[in-house]
Biopython code that builds the backbone (N, CA, C, O; Angstrom):
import numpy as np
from Bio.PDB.StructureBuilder import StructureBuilder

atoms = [
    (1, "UNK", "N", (255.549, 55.135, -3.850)),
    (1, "UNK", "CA", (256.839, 54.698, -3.358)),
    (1, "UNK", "C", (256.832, 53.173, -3.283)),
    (1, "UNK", "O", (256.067, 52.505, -2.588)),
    (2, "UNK", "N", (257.919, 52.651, -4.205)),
    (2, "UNK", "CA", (258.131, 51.105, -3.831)),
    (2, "UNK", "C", (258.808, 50.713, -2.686)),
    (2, "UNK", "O", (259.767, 51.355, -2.255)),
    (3, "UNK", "N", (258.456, 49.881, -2.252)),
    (3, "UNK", "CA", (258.981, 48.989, -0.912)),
    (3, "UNK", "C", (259.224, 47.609, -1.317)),
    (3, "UNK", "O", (258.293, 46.925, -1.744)),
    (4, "UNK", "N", (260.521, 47.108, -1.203)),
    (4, "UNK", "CA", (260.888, 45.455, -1.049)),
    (4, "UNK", "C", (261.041, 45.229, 0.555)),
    (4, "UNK", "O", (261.594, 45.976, 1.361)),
    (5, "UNK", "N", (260.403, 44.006, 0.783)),
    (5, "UNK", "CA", (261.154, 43.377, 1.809)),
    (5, "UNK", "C", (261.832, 42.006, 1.577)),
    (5, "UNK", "O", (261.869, 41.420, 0.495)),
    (6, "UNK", "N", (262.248, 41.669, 2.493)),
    (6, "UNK", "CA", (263.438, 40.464, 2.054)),
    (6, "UNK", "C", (263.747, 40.139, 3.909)),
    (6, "UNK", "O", (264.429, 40.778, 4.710)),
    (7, "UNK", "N", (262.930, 38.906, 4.085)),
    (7, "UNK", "CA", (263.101, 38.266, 5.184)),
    (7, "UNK", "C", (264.211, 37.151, 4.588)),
    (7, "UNK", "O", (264.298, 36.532, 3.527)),
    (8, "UNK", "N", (265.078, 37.220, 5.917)),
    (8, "UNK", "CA", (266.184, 36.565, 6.124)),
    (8, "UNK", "C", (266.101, 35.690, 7.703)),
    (8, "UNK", "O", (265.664, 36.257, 8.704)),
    (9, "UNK", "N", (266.600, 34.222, 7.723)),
    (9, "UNK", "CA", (266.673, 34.114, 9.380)),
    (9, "UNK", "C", (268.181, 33.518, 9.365)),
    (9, "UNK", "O", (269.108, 33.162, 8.637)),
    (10, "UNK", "N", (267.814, 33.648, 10.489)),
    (10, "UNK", "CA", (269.404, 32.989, 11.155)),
    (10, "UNK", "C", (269.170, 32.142, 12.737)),
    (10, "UNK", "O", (268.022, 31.830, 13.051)),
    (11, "UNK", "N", (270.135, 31.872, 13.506)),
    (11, "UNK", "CA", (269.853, 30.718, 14.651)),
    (11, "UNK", "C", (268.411, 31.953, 15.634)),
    (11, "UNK", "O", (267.332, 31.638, 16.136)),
    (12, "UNK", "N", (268.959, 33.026, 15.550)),
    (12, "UNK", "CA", (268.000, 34.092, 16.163)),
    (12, "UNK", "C", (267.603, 35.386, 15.802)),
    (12, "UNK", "O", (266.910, 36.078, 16.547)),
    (13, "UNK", "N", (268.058, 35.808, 14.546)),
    (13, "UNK", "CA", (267.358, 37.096, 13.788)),
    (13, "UNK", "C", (266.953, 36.578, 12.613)),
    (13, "UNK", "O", (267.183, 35.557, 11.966)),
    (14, "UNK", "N", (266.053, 37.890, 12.465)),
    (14, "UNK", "CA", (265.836, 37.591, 11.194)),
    (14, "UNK", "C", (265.890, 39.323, 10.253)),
    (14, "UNK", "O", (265.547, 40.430, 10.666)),
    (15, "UNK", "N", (266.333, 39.002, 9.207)),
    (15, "UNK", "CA", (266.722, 41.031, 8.795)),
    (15, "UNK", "C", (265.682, 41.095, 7.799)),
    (15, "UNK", "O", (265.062, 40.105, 7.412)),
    (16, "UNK", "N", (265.511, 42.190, 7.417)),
    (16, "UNK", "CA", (264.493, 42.941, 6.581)),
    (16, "UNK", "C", (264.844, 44.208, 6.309)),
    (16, "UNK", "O", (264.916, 45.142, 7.108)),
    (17, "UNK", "N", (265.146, 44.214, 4.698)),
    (17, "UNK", "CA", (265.216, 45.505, 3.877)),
    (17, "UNK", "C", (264.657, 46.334, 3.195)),
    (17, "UNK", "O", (264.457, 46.044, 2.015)),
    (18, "UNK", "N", (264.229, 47.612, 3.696)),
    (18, "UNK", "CA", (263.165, 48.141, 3.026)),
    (18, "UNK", "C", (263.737, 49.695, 2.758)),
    (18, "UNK", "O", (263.806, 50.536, 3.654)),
    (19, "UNK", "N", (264.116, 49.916, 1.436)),
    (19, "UNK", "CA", (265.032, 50.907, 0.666)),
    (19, "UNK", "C", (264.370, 52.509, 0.547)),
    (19, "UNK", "O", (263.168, 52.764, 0.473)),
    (20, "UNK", "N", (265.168, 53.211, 0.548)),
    (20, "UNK", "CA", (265.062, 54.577, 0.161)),
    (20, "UNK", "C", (264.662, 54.556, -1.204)),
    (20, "UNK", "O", (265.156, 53.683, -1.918)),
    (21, "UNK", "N", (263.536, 55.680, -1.882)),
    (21, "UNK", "CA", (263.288, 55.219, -3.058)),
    (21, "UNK", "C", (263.996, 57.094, -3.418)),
    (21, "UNK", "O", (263.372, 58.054, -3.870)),
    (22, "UNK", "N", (265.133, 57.028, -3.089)),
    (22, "UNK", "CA", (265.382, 58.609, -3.491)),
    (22, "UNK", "C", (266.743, 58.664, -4.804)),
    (22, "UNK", "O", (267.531, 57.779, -5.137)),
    (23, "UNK", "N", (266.593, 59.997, -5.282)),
    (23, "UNK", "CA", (267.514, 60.039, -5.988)),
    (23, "UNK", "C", (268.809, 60.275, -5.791)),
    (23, "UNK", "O", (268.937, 61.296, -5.115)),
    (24, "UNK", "N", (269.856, 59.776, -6.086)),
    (24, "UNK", "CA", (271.386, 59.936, -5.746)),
    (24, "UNK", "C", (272.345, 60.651, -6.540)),
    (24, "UNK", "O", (272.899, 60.058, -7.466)),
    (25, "UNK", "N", (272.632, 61.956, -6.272)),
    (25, "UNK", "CA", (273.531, 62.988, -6.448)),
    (25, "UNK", "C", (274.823, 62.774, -6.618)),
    (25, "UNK", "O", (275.152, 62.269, -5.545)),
    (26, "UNK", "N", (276.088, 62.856, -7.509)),
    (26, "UNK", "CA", (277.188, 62.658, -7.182)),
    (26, "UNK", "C", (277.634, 63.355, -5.818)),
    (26, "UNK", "O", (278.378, 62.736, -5.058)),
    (27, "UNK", "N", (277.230, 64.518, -5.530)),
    (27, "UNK", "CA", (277.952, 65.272, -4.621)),
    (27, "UNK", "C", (277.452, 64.564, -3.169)),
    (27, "UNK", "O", (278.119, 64.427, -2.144)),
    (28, "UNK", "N", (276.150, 64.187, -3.408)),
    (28, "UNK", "CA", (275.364, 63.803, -2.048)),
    (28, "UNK", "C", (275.214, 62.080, -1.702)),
    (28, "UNK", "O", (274.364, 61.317, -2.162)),
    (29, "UNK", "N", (276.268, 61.778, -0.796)),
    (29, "UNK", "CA", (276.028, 60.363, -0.399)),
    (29, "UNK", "C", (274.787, 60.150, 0.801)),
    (29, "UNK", "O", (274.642, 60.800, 1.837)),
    (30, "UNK", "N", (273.948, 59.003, 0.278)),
    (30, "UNK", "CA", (273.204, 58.840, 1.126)),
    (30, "UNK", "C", (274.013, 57.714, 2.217)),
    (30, "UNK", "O", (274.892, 56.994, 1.743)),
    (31, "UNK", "N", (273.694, 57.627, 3.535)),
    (31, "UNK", "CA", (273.674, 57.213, 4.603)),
    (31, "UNK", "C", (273.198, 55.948, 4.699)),
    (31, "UNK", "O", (271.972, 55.975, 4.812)),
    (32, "UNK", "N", (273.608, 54.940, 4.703)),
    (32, "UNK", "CA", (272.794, 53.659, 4.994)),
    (32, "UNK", "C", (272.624, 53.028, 6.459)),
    (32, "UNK", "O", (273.496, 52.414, 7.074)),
    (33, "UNK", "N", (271.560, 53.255, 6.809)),
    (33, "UNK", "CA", (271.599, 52.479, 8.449)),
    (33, "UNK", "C", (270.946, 50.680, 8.740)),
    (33, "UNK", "O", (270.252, 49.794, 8.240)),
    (34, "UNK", "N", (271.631, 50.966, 9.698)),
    (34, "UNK", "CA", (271.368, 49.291, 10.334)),
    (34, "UNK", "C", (270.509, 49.867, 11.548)),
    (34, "UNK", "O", (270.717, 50.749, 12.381)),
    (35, "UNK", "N", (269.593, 49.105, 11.327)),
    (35, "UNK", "CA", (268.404, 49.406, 13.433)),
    (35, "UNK", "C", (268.351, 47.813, 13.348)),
    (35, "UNK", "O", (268.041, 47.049, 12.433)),
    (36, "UNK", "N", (268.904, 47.551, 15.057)),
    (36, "UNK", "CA", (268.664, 46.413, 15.463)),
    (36, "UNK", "C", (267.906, 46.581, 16.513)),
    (36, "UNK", "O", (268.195, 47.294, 17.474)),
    (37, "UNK", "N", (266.739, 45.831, 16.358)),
    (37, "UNK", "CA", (265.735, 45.813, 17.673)),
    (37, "UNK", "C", (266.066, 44.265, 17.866)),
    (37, "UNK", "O", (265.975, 43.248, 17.179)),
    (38, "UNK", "N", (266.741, 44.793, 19.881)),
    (38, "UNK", "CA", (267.139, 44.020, 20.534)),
    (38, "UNK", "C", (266.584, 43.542, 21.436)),
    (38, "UNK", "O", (266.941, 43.842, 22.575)),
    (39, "UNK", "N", (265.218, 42.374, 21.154)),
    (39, "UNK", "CA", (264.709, 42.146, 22.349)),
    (39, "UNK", "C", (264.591, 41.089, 23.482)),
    (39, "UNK", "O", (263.712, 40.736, 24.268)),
    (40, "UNK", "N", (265.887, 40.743, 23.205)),
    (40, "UNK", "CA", (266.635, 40.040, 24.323)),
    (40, "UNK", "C", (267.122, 40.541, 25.443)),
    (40, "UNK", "O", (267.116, 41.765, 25.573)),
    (41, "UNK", "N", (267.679, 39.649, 26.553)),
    (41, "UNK", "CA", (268.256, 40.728, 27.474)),
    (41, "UNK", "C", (269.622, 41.002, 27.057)),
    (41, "UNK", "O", (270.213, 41.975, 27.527)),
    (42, "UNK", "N", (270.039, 40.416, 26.420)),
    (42, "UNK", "CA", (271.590, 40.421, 26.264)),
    (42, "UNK", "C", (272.329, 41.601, 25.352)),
    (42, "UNK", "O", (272.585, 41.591, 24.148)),
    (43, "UNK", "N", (272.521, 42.384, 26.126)),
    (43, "UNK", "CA", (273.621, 43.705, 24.968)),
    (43, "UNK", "C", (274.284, 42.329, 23.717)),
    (43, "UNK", "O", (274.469, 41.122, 23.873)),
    (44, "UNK", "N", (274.519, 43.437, 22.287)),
    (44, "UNK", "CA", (274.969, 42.167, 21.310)),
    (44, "UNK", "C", (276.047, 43.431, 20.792)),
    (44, "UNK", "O", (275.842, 44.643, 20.725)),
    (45, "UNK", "N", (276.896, 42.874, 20.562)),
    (45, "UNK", "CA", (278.024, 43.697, 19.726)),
    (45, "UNK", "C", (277.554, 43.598, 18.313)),
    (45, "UNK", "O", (277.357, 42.458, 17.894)),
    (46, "UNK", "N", (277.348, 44.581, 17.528)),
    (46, "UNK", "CA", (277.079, 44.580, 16.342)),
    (46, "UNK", "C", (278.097, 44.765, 15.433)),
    (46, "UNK", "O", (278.726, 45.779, 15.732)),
    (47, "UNK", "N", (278.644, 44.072, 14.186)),
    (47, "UNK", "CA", (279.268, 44.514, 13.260)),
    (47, "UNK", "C", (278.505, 43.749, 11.392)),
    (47, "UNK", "O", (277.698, 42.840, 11.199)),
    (48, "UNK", "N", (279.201, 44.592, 10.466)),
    (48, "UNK", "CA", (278.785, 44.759, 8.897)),
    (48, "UNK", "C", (279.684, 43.961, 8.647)),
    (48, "UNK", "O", (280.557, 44.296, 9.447)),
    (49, "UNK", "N", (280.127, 42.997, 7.988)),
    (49, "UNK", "CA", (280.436, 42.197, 6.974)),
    (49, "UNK", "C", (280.316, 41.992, 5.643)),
    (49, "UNK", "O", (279.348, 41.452, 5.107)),
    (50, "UNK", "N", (281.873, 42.668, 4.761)),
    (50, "UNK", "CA", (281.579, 42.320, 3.200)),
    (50, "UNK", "C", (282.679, 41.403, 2.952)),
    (50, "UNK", "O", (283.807, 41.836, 3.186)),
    (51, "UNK", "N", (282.535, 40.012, 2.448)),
    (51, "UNK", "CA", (283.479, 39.282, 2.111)),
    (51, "UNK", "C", (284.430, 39.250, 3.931)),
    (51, "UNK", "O", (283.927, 39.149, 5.050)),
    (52, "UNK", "N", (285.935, 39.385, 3.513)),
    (52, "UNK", "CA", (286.324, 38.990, 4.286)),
    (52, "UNK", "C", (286.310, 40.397, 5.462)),
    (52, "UNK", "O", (286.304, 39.853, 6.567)),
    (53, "UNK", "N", (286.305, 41.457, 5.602)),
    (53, "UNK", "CA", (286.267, 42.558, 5.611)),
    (53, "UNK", "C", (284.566, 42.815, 6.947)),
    (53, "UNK", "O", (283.349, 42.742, 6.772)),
    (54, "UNK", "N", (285.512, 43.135, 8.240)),
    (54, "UNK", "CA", (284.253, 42.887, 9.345)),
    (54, "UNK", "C", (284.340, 44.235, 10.077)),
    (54, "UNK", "O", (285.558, 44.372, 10.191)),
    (55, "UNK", "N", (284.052, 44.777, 10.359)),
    (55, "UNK", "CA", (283.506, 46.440, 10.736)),
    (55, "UNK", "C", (282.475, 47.000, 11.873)),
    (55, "UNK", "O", (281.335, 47.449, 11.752)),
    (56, "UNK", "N", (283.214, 46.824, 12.903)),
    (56, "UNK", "CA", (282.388, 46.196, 14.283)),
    (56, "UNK", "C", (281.642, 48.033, 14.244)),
    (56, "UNK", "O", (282.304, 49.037, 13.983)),
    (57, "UNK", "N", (280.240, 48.005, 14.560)),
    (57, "UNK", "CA", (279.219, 49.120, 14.015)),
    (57, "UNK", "C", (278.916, 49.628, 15.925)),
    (57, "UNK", "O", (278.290, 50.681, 16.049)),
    (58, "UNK", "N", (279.217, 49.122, 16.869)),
    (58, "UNK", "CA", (278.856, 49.184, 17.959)),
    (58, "UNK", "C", (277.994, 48.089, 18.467)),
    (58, "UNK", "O", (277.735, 46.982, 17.996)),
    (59, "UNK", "N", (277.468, 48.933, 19.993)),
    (59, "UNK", "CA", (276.504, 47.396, 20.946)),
    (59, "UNK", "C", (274.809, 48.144, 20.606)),
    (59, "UNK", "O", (274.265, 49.248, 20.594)),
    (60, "UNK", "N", (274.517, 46.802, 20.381)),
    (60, "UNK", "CA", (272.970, 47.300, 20.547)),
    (60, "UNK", "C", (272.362, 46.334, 22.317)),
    (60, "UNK", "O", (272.371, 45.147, 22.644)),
    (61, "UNK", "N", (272.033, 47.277, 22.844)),
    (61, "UNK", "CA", (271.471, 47.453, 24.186)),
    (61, "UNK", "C", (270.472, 46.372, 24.286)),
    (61, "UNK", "O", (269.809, 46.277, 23.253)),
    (62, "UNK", "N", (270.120, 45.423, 25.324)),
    (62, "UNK", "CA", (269.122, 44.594, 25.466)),
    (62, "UNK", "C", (267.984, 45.424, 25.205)),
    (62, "UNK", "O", (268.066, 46.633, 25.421)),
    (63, "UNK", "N", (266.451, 44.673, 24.561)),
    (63, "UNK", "CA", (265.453, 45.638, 25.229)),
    (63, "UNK", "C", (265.178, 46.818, 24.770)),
    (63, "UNK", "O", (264.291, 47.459, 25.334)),
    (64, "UNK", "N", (265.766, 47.292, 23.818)),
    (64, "UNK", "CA", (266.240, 48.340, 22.621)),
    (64, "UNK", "C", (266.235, 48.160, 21.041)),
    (64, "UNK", "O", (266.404, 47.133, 20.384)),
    (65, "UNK", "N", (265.986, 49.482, 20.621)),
    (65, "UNK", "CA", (266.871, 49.980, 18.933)),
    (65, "UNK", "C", (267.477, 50.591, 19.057)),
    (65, "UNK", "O", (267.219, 51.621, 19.680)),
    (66, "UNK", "N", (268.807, 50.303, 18.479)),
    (66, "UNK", "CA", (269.802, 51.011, 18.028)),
    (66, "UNK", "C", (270.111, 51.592, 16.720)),
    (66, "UNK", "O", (270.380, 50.600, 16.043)),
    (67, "UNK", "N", (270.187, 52.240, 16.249)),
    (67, "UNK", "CA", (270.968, 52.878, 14.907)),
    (67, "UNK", "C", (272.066, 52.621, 14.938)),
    (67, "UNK", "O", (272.699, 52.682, 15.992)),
    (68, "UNK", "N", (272.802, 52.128, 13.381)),
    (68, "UNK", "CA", (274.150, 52.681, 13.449)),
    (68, "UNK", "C", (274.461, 53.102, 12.065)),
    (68, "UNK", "O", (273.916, 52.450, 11.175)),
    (69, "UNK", "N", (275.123, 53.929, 11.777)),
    (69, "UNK", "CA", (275.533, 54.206, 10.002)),
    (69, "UNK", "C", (276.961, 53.250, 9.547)),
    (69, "UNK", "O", (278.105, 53.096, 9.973)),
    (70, "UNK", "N", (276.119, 52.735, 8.425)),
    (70, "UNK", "CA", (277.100, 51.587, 8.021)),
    (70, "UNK", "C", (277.779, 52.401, 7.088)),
    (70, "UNK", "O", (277.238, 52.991, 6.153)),
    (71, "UNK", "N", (279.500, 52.423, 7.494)),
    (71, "UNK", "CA", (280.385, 53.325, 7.298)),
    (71, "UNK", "C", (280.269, 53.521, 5.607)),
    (71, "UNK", "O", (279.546, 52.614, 5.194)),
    (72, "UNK", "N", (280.567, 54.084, 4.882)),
    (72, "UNK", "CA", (280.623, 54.279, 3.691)),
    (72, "UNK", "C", (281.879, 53.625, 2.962)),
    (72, "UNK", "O", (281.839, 53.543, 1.735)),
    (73, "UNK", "N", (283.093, 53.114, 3.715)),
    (73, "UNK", "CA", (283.899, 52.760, 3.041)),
    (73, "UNK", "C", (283.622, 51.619, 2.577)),
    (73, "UNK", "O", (284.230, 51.103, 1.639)),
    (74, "UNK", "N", (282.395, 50.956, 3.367)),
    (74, "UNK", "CA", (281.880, 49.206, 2.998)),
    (74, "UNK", "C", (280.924, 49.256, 2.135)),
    (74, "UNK", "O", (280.364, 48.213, 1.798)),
    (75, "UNK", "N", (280.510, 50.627, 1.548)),
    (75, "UNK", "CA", (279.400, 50.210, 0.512)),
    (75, "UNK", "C", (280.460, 50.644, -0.763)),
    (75, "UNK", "O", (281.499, 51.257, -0.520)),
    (76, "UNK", "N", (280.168, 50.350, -1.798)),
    (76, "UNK", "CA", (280.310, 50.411, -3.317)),
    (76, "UNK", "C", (278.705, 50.233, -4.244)),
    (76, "UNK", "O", (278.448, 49.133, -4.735)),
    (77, "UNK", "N", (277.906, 51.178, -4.374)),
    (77, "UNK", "CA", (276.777, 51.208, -4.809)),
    (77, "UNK", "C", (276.387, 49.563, -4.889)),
    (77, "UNK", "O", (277.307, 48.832, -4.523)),
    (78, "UNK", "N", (275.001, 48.807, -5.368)),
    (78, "UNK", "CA", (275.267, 47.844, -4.716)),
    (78, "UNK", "C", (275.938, 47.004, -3.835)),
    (78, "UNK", "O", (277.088, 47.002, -4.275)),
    (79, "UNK", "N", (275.900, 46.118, -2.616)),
    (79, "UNK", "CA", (276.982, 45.724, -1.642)),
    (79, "UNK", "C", (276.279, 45.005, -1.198)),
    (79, "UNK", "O", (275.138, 45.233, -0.795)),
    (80, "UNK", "N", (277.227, 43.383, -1.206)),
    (80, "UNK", "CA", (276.448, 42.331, -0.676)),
    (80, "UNK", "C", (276.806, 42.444, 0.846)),
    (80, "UNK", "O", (278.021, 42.277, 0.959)),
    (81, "UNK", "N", (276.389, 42.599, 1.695)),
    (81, "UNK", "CA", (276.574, 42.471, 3.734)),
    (81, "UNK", "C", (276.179, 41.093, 4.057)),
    (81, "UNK", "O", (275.635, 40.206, 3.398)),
    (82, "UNK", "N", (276.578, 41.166, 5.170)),
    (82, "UNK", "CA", (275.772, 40.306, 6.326)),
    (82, "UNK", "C", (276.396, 40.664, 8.075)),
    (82, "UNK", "O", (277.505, 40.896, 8.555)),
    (83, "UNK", "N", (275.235, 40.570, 8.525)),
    (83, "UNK", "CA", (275.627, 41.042, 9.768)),
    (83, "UNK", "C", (275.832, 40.221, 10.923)),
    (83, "UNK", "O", (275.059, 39.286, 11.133)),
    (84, "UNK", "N", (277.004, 40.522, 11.871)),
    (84, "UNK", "CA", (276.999, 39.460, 13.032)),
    (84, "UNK", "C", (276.641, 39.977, 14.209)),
    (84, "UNK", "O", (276.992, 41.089, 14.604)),
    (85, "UNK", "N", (275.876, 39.137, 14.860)),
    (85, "UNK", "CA", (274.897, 40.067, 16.554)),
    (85, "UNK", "C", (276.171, 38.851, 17.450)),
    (85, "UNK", "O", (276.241, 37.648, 17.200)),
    (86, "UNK", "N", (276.944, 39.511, 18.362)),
    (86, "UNK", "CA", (278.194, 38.590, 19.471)),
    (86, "UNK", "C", (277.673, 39.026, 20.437)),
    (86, "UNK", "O", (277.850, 40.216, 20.697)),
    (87, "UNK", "N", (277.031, 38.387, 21.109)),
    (87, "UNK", "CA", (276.403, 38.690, 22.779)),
    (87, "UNK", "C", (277.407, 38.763, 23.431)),
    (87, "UNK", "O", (278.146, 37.779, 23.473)),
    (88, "UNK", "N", (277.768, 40.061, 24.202)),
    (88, "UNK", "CA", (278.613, 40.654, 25.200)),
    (88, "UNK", "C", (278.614, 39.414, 26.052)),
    (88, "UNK", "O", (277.620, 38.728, 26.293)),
    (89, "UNK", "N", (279.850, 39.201, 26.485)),
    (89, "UNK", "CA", (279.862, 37.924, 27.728)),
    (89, "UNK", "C", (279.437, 36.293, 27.190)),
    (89, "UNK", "O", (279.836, 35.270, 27.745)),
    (90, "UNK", "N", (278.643, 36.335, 26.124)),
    (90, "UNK", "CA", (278.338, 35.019, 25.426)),
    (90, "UNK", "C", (279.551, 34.375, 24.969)),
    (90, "UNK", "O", (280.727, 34.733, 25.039)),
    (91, "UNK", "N", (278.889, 33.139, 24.390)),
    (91, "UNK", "CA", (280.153, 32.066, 23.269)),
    (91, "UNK", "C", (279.649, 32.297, 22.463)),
    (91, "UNK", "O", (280.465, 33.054, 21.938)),
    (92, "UNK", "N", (278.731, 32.263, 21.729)),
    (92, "UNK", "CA", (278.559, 32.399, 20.014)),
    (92, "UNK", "C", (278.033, 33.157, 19.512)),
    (92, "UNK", "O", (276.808, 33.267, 19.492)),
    (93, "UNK", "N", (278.995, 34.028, 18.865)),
    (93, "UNK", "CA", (277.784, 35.084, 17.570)),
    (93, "UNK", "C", (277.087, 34.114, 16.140)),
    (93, "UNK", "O", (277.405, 33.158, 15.433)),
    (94, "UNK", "N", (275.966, 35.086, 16.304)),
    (94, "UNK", "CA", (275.294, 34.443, 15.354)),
    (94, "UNK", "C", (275.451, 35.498, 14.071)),
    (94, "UNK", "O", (275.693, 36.703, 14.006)),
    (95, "UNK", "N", (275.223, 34.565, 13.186)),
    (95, "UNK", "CA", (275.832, 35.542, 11.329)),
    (95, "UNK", "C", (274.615, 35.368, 10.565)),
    (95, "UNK", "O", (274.146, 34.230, 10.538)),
    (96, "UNK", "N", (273.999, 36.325, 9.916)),
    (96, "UNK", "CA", (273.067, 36.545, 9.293)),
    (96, "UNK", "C", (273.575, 35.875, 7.765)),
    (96, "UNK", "O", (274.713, 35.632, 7.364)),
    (97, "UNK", "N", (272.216, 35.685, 7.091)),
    (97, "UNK", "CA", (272.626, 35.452, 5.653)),
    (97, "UNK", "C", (272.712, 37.039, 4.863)),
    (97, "UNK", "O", (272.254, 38.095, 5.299)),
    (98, "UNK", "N", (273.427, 36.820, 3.619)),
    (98, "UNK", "CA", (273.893, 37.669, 2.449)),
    (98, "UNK", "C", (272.822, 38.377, 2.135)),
    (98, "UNK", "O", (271.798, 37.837, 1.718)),
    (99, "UNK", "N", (272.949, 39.752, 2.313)),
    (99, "UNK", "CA", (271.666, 40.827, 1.825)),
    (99, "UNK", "C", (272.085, 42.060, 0.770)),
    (99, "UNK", "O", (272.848, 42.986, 1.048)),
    (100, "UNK", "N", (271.536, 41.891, -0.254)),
    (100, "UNK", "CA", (272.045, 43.006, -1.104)),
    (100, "UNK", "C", (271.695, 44.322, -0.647)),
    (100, "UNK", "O", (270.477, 44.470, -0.747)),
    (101, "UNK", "N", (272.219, 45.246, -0.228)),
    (101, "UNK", "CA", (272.136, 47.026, 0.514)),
    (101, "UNK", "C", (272.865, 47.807, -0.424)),
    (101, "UNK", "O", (274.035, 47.626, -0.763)),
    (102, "UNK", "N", (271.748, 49.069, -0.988)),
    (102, "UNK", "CA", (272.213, 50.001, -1.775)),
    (102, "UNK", "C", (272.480, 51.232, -0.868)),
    (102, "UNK", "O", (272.064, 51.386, 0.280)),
    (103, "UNK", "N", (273.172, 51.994, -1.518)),
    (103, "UNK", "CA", (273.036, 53.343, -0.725)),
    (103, "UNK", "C", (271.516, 53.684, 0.073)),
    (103, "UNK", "O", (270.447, 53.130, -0.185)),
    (104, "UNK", "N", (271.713, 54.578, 0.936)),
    (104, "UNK", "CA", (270.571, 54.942, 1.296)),
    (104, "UNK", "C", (269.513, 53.858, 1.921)),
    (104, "UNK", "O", (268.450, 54.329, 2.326)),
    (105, "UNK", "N", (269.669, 52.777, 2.007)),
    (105, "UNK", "CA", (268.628, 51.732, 2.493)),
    (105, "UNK", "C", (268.753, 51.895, 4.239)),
    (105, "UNK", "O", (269.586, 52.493, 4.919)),
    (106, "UNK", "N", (267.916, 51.338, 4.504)),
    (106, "UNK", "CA", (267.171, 51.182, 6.084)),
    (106, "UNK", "C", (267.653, 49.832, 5.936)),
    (106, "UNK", "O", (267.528, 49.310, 4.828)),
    (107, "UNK", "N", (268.264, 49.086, 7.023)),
    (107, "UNK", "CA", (267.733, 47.497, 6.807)),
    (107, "UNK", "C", (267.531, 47.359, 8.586)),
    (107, "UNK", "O", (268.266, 48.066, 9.275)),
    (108, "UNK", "N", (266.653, 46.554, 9.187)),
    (108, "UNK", "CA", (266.205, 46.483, 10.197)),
    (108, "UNK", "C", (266.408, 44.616, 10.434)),
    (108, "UNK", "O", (265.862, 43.812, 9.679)),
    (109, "UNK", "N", (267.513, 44.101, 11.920)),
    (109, "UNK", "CA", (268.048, 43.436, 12.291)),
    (109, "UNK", "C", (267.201, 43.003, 13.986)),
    (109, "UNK", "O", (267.451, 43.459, 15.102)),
    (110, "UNK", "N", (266.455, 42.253, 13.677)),
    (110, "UNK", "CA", (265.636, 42.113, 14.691)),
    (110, "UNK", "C", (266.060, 40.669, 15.499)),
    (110, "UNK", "O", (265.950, 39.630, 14.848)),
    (111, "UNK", "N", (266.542, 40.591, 16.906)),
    (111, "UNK", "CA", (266.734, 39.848, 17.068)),
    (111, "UNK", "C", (265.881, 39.307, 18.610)),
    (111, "UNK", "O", (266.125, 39.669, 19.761)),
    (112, "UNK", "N", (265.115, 38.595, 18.252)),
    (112, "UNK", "CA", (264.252, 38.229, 19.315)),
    (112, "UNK", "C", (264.185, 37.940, 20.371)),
    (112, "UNK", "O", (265.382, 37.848, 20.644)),
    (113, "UNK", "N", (263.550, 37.653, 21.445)),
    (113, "UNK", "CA", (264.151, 37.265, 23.187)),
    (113, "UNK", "C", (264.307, 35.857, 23.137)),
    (113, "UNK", "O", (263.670, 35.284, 22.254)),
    (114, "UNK", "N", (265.105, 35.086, 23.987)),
    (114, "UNK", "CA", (265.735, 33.861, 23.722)),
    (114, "UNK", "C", (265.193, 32.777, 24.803)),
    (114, "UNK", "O", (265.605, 31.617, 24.774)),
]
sb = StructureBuilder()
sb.init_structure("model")
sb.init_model(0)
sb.init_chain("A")
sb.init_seg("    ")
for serial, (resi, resn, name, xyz) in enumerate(atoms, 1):
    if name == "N":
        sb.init_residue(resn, " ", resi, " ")
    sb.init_atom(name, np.array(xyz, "f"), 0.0, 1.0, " ", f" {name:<3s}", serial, name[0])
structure = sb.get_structure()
């Protein structure tokens, strides 16, 4: 099984993609998730970003991983994302850089204690 990773940073995460190496069915869509390990104290509102097009995914919990399934209407087999972590009660979300996500990928959004 191949594995890519692909470190990305930003003012306080940094993401990493490491893909499903499975085969894709017309009938059977795979699922693509986002896990943000949140180990700050601060709950962060999570949302997916393609182009202009922003898709708030839920909160990931201080102190936590969260899952979320990145809706299917935002992928188109290849799909460039980027994700924004908005600290509940904060001033600034921070925006990840551009990550290519195929169907079926894991990508893991780690955002560190501050």
């Amino acid at each position: 099984m191949n594995t890519r990773s692909i470190l990305l940073s930003l003012s306080f995460a940094a993401l990493a993609c490491a893909p499903k190496q499975q085969a894709i069915t017309p009938d059977l869509r795979e699922q693509t998730v986002l896990t943000v390990d949140n180990q700050g104290f601060i709950d962060m509102t999570i949302y997916a970003a393609r182009g202009p097009q922003r898709i708030r995914l839920g909160n990931a919990t201080g102190n936590g991983k969260t899952n979320f399934n990145i809706p299917p209407a935002l992928m188109s087999g290849l799909t460039t994302l980027h994700f924004v972590a908005d600290p509940i009660g904060g001033r600034r979300a921070s925006v990840s850089e551009e990550i290519t996500v195929a169907p079926g990928d894991t990508i893991v959004l780690q955002i560190p204690p501050v």
